[in-house]
ZAMARGU-4260 file (C-alpha; in steps of 0.2 Angstrom, whole numbers, plus 5000, padded with zeros to 4 digits):
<rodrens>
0) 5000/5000/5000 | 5007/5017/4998 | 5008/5029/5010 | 5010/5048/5013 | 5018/5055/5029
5) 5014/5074/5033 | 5029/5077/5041 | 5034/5092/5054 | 5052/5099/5050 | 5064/5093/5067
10) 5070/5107/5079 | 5088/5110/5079 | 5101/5106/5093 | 5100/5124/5095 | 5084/5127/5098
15) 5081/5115/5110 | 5099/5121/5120 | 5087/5138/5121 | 5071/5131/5130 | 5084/5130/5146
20) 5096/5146/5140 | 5093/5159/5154 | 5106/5170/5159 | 5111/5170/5176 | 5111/5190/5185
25) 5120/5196/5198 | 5113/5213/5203 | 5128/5218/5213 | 5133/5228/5199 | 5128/5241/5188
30) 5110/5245/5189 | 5108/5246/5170 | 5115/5231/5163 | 5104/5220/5176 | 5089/5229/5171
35) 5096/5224/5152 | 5097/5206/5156 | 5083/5204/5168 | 5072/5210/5151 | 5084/5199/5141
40) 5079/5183/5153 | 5060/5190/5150 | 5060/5188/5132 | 5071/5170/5133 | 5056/5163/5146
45) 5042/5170/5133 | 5054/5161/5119 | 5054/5146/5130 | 5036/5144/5131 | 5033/5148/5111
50) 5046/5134/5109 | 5040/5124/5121 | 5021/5125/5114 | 5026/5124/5097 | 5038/5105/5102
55) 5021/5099/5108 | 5011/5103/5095 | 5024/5095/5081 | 5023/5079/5092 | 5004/5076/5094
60) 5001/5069/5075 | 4987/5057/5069 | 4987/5045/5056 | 4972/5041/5050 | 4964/5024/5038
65) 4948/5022/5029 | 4941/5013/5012 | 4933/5021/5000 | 4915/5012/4998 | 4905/5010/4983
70) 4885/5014/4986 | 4883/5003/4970 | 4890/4986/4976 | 4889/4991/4994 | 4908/4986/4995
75) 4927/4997/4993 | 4930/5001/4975 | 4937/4988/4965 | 4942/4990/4946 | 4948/5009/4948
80) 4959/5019/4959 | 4956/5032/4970 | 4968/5049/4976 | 4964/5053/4993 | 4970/5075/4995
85) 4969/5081/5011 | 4967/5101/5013 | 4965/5113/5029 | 4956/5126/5022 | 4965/5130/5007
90) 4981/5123/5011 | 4985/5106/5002 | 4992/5096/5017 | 4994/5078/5008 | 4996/5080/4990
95) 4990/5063/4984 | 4988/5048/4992 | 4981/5033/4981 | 4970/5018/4988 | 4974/4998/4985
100) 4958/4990/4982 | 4950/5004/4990 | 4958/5004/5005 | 4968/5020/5012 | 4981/5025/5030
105) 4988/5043/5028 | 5000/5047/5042 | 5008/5066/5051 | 4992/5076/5051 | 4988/5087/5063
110) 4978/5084/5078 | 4959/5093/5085 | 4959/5102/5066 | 4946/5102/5054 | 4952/5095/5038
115) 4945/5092/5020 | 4949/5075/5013 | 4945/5076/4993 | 4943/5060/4986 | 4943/5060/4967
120) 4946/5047/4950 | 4955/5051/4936 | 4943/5038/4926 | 4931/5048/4930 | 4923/5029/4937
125) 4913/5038/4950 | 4910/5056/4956 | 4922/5066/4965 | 4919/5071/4982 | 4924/5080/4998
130) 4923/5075/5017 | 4925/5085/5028 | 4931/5080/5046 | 4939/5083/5062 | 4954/5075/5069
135) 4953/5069/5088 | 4964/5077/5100 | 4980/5070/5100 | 4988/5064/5122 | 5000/5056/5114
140) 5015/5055/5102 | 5003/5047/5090 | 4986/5042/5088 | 4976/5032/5075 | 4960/5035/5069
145) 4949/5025/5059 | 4938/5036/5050 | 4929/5021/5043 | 4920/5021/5026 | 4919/5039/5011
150) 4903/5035/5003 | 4905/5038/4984 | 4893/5035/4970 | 4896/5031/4950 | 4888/5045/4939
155) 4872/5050/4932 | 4871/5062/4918 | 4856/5071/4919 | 4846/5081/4907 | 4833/5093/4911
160) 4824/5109/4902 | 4817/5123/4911 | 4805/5134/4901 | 4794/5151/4900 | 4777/5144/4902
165) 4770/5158/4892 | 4781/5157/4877 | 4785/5141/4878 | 4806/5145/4876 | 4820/5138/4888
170) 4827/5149/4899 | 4845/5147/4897 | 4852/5160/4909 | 4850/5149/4926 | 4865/5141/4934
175) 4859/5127/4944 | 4872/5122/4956 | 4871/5108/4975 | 4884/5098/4986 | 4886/5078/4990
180) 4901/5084/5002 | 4899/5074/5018 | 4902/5083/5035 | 4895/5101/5040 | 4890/5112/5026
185) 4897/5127/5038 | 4916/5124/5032 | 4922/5140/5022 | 4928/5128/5008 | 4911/5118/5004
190) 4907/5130/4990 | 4923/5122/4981 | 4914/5107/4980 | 4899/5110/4972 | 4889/5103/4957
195) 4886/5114/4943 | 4874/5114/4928 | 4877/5118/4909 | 4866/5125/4896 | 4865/5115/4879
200) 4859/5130/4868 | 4858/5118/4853 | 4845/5109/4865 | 4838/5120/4877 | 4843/5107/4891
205) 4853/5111/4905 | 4865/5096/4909 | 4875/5090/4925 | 4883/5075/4933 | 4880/5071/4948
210) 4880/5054/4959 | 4869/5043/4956 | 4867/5037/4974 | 4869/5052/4984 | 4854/5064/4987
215) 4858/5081/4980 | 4847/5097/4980 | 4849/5109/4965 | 4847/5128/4966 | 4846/5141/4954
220) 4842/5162/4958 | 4829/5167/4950 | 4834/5186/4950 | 4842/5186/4931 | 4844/5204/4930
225) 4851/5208/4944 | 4836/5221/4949 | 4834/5212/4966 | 4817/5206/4964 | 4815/5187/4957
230) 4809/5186/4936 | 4799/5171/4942 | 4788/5169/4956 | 4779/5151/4951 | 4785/5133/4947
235) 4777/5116/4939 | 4788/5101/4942 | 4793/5086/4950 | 4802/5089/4964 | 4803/5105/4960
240) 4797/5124/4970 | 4802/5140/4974 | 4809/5145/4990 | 4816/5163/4997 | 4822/5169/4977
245) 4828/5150/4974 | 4822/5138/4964 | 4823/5120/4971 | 4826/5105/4963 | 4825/5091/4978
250) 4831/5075/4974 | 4839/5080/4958 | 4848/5065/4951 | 4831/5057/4949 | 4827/5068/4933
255) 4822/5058/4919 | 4822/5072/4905 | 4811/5084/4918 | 4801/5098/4913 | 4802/5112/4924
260) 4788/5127/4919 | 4793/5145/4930 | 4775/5158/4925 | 4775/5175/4935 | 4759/5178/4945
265) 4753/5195/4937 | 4748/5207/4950 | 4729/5207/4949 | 4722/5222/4940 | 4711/5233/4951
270) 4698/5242/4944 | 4682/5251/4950 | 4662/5245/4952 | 4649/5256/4954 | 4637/5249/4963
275) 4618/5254/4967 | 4608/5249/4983 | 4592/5248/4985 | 4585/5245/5004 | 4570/5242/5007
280) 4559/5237/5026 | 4546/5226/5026 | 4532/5238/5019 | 4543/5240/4999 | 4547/5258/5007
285) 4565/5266/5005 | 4577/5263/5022 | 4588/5280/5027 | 4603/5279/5039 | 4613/5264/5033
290) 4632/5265/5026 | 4639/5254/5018 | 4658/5249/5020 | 4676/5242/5015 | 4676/5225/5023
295) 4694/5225/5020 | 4697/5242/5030 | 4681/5246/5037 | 4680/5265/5026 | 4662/5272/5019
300) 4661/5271/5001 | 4642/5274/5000 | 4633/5290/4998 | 4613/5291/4999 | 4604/5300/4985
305) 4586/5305/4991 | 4582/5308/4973 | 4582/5290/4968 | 4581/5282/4986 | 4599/5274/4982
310) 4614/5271/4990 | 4629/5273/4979 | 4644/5264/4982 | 4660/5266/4974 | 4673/5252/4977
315) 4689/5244/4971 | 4687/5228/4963 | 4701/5214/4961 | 4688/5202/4953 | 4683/5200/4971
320) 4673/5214/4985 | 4666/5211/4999 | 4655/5227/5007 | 4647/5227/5025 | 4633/5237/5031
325) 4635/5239/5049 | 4620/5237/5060 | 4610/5254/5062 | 4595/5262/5069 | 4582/5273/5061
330) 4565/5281/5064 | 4566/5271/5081 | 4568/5253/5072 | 4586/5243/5073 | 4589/5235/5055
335) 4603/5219/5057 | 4621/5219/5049 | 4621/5213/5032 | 4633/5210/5020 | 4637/5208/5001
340) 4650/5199/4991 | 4654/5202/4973 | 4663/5187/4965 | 4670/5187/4946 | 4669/5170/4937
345) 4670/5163/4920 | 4664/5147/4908 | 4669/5144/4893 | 4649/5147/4888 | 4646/5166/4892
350) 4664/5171/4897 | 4667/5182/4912 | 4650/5182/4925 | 4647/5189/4941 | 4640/5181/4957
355) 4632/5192/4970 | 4629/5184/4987 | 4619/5194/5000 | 4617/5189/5021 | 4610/5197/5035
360) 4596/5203/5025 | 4577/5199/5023 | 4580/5195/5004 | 4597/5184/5006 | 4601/5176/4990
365) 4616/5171/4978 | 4613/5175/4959 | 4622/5178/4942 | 4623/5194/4931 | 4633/5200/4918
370) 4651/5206/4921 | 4647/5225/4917 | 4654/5242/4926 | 4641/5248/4935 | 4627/5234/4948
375) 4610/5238/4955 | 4605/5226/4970 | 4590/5227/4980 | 4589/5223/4998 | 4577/5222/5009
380) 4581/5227/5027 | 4582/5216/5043 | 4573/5222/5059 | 4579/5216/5076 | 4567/5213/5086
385) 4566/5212/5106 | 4570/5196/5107 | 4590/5200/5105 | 4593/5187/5091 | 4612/5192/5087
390) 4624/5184/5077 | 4642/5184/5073 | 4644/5188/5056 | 4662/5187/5052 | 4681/5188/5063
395) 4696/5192/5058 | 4713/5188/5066 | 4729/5197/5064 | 4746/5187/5066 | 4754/5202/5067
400) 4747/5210/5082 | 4736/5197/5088 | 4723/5207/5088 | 4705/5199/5086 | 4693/5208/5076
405) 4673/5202/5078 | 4658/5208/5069 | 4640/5205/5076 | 4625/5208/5068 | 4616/5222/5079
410) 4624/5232/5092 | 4628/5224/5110 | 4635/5228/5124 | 4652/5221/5130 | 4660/5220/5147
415) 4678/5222/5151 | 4675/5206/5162 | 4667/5195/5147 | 4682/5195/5137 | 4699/5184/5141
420) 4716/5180/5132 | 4720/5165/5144 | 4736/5152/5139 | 4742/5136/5149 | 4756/5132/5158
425) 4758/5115/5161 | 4767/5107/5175 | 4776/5089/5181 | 4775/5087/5199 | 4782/5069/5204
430) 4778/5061/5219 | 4791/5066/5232 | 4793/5084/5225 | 4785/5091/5239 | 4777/5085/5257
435) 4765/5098/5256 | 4756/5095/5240 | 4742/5083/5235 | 4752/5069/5225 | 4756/5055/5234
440) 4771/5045/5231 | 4772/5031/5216 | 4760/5045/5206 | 4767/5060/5194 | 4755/5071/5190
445) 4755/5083/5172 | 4743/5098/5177 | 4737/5111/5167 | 4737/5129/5176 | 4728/5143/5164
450) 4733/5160/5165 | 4726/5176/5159 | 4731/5190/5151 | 4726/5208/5150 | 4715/5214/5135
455) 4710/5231/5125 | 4695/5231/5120 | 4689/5245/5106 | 4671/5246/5101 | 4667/5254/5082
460) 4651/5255/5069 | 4638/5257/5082 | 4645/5243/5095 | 4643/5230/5081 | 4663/5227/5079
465) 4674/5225/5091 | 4694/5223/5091 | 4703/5214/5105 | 4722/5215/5107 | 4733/5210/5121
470) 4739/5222/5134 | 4755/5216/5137 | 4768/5206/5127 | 4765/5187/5124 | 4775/5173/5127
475) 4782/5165/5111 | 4777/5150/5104 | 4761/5149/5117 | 4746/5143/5114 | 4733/5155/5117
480) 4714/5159/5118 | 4704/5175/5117 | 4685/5170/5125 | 4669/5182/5123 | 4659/5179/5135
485) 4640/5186/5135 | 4635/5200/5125 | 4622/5213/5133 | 4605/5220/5121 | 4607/5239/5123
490) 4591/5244/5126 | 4586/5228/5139 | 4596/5217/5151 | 4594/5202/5137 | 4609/5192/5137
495) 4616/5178/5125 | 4634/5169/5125 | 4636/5165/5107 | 4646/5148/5099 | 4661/5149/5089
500) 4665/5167/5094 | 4682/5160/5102 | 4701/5162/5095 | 4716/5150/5096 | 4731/5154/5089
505) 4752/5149/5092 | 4762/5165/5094 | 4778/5161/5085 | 4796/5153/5091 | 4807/5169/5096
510) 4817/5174/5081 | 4833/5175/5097 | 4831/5156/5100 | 4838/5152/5082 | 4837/5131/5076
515) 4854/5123/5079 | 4857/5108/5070 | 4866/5101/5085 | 4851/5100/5096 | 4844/5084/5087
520) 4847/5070/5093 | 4839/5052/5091 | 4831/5043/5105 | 4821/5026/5108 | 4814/5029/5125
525) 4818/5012/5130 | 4822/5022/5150 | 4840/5018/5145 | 4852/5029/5138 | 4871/5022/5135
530) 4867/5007/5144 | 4862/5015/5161 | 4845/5016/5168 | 4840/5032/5166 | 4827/5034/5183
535) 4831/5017/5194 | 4814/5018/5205 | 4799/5025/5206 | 4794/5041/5217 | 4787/5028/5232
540) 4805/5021/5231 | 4800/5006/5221 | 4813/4996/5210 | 4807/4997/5192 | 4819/4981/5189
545) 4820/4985/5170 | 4832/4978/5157 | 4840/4989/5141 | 4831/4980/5126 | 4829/4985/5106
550) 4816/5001/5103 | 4807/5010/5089 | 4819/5028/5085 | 4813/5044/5085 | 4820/5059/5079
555) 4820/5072/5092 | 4820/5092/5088 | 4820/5106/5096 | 4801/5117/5095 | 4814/5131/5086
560) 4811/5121/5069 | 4795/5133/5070 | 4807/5145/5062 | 4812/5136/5048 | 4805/5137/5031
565) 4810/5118/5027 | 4818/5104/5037 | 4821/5088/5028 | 4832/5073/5035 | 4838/5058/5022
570) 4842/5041/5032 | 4857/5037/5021 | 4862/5021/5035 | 4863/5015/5052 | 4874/5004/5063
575) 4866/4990/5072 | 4875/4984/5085 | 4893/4987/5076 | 4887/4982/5057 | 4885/4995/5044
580) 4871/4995/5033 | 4864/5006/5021 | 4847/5015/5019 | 4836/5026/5011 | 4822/5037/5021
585) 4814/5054/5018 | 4809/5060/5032 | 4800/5080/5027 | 4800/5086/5045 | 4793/5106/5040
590) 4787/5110/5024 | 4782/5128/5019 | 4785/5130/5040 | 4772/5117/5043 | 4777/5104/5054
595) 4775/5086/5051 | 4780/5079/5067 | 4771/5076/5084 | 4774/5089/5100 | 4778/5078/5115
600) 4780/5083/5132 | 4796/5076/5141 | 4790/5067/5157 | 4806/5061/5168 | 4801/5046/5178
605) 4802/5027/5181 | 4795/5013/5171 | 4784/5008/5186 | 4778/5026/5190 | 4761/5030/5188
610) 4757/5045/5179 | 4742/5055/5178 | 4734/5070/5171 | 4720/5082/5174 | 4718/5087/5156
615) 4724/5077/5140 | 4744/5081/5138 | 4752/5069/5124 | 4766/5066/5134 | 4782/5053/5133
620) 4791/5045/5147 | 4805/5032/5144 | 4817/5045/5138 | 4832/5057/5140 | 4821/5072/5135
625) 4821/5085/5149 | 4807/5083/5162 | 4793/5096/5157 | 4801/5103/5141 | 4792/5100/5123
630) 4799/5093/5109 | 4796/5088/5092 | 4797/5070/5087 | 4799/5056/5071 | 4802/5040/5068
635) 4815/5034/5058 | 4810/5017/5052 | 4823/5010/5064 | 4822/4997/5078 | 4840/4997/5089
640) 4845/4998/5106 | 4856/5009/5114 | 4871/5015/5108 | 4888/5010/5122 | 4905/5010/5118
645) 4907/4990/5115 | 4890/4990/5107 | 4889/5002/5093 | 4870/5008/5088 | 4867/5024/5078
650) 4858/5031/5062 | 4866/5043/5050 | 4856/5059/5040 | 4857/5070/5026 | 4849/5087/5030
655) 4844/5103/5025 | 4837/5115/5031 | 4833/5136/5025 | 4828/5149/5038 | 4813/5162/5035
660) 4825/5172/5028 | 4831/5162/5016 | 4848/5157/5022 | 4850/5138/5016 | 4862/5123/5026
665) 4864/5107/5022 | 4877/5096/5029 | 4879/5074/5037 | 4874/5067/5055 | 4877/5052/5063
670) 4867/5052/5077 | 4870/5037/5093 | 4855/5029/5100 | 4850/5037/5116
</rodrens>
């Protein structure tokens, strides 16, 4: 086998005679010429210590052995050889070293440094590729480390056309480009490394070799003139969408001559209807005194003509408006909220059509009539009677403010007390936490405390809408609930508590607490971890006798993947109990930052510990999670046992991941079972 030694260049005689070379002062005579050597002797000790520093580090080498492993035949390459480069940073290290029958030892690198091992094949046999790792401290003159098997993967040409859906041409001006490194994506270097496409113009296809067993993501700017906004904004494709100004190609060496379609979405044109009201009561006679609003923004846009009994409303129109007419009195008689929605639809038949759809009124209906500029309706007006029969007509919720905006259909009355924001604090309280409370021991109890906090409460239109917002600043990613309780008829001492005028909502993961890739971690909640019994007894004192045995795996996150646009993990193998096998698992943990995973709470206790609850709380006990903290969970299709140091259990990921900002990180796990 060949071998290449990165060597340190020896220390002199000299140099070593100079770690002990202090001169000797006697300060019996002249002041200056001690004051002379003693700075002398100074610089000497610092020299010493430089020296001294720089002896040990030459020392402490590593030499480290591995095998270059074909994904195809699942064995070290055979047929072809290999040239192993190792780098640190840009520095070329180890100039070449070649394999024999795959196999590779390299000797003299440096020890706790992060180090690029570039693997590549003048045969062009199979794809080039980078690792990048991290040598183990080094205690003493030399250390071996196998670094066990570099993944590599024959090619894949791949072909693929991307065109303008509305003329039909390719785009050629896109550069597509993704990584197959293995190790952390944070290197400075990884950008060496990268895949890139090529445009055939004789084609219009854009072409690019990538392994044929390795998972790559391709990504392409859409911003092709550089103005800083993207020239595309919608894709159609397989495995293909848009994320931040990027477009994505997931699981790109499984194009089989792909079409990829990128359309802009046209802003919508806005233009104006005019439309004429009619409102009527009971008797067919004209009804003064209403208004008629924006619903989007809640501004008049009606004026009342006496001379035609009409209201005239001028509004902006999207191919959609929706106008409300807030509750209102007149002539000592209450007429009800109403509302009216102007939809624009086409057929093939009769072309573009509108539909008008009217609630809250006497004459509610839904109907057709030509798509023209200006609309008459005719409304007849709904009393309220006595009786207090209001209605929630619509809410809105703001995710920016949280502020909770409700519309009812006559005007009511509401109490600062009948209105709550309340959220839920849950707690673990084991059964010799405390001689004072109320569990006793052999139980743990999961209770739910809720808590309020302070609301707004501004009354508009006539008290028929009314905004909510919280007083004070909430909690991130809480669970809250804003609760109307009964609403009060004005004129009487009526009271009703309506259904469904309630509002749940998550306030978000705080921007602070950023996702760190090293927080995952994979557990199987066997009430093991590495071998040891995690909690030995339960809270009375009671021996849970258990044994370490095989266990599902699960995929633990932290709740800060709330902040991620995407999160996807590839199982690419796992080791089962020392032996390495291969696999192949998508596992799509947050898509458009929607979570596909289950939010457990931690529960720290025995096997033999009964827990309880007051209300339901998907909890999980059994594993090293911390003991009333919530985390996201899934599973990895594996079934190991723990991982020890004689019995070696663990699966190993690609990820990637892009923030709500945009900023994209991919990189390699290998995760122990817990």
């Amino acid at each position: 086998m060949n071998r290449h030694a990165f060597k340190l260049a020896p220390i002199s005689l000299s140099v070593l005679l100079s770690l002990t070379g202090c001169i000797e002062v006697d300060d019996s005579g002249n002041k200056q010429v001690v004051a002379s050597l003693n700075q002398q002797n100074a610089i000497l000790a610092e020299q010493n210590e430089l020296l001294s520093q720089q002896l040990s580090e030459q020392v402490a080498t590593i030499t480290i052995s591995g095998a270059v492993f074909d994904l195809d035949t699942f064995k070290p390459i055979s047929g072809t050889i290999a040239s192993v480069q190792v780098l640190k940073g840009e520095v070329v290290l180890v100039e070449q070293i070649q394999t024999e029958d795959g196999l590779f030892s390299i000797e003299g690198l440096p020890a706790s440094s992060d180090l690029t091992l570039y693997v590549t094949f003048s045969d062009n046999a199979f794809v080039n590729r980078a690792f990048f790792i991290t040598t183990p401290p080094a205690a003493e003159d030399v250390v071996f480390d196998d670094i066990g098997y570099l993944d590599v993967s024959k090619p894949l040409d791949v072909v693929f056309s991307v065109i303008d859906n509305d003329s039909g041409e390719a785009i050629p001006d896109l550069l597509f480009s993704g990584t197959s490194h293995s190790g952390t994506s944070s290197y400075s270097t990884a950008y060496n490394y990268q895949h890139e496409t090529t445009f055939d113009a004789d084609e219009g296809v854009y072409r690019i070799t990538l392994p044929k067993y390795l998972d790559v993501t391709l990504r392409a700017n859409l911003d092709l003139d550089g103005d800083g906004e993207m020239d595309y904004d919608i894709a159609v494709g397989n495995n293909t969408y848009i994320a931040g100004d990027r477009l994505t190609i997931t699981s790109a060496n499984e194009l089989q001559n792909e079409v990829i379609s990128l359309s802009v979405d046209d802003e919508p044109i806005i233009e104006t209807k005019l439309v004429y009201v009619t409102l009527l009561d009971e008797s067919g006679l004209p009804v003064e005194g209403a208004s008629f609003v924006n619903s989007l923004n809640d501004i008049v846009i009606s004026e009342y003509h006496t001379d035609s009994s009409r209201y005239v409303i001028s509004t902006d129109f999207n191919g959609y408006a929706s106008l409300s007419m807030p509750a209102f009195e007149h002539d000592g008689v209450t007429y009800s909220t109403g509302q009216i929605t102007i939809d624009r639809n086409s057929s093939a038949s009769v072309g573009d059509y509108l539909r008008i759809y009217t609630s809250g009124f006497n004459s509610n209906s839904g109907y057709s009539i030509d798509d023209t500029e200006t609309i008459s309706i005719v409304l007849v007006a709904k009393t309220v009677t006595d009786s207090f029969d209001v209605e929630m007509v619509t809410s809105f919720f703001s995710a920016q403010d949280y502020t909770y905006t409700v519309y009812y259909s006559e005007p009511v009355v509401l109490a600062d007390a009948e209105v709550s924001l309340t959220f839920e604090n849950v707690e673990v309280v084991a059964g010799n936490a405390s001689s004072t409370d109320s569990v006793p021991a052999g139980f743990t109890y999961i209770s739910t405390v809720q808590q309020s906090t302070a609301v707004n409460i501004l009354a508009e239109l006539n008290n028929t809408k009314f905004t909510l917002s919280p007083d004070t600043a909430l909690n991130s990613n809480t669970e809250y609930t804003y609760d109307i309780g009964s609403l009060i008829a004005p004129t009487s001492s009526a009271q009703v508590d309506l259904y469904g005028d309630t509002k749940e909502f998550t306030t978000p993961v705080d921007s602070a607490n950023a996702f760190d890739i090293n927080d995952v971690y994979v557990d199987n909640a066997n009430f093991f971890s590495n071998g040891t019994v995690l909690v030995s007894e339960n809270t009375a004192g009671v021996a849970s006798n258990d044994s370490e045995s095989y266990s599902s795996v699960y995929l633990h996150l932290p709740t800060s993947i709330e902040s991620l646009n995407y999160l996807i993990f590839n199982v690419t193998g796992y080791t089962e109990s020392g032996n390495e096998y291969t696999d192949s698992r998508q596992m799509n943990v947050v898509l458009d930052n929607e979570v596909s995973a289950q939010k457990k709470l931690g529960v720290s206790a025995a096997r033999n510990e009964e827990i309880r609850y007051d209300t339901y709380v998907n909890y999980l006990v059994g594993s090293t999670m911390e003991n009333g903290t919530y985390e996201y969970r899934l599973h990895t299709g594996q079934y190991l046992r723990d991982n020890t140091p004689s019995n070696v259990n663990s699966i190993s990921f690609n990820y990637e991941y892009q923030t709500l900002d945009g900023e994209t990180v991919s990189g390699t796990l290998t995760l122990p079972v817990l």
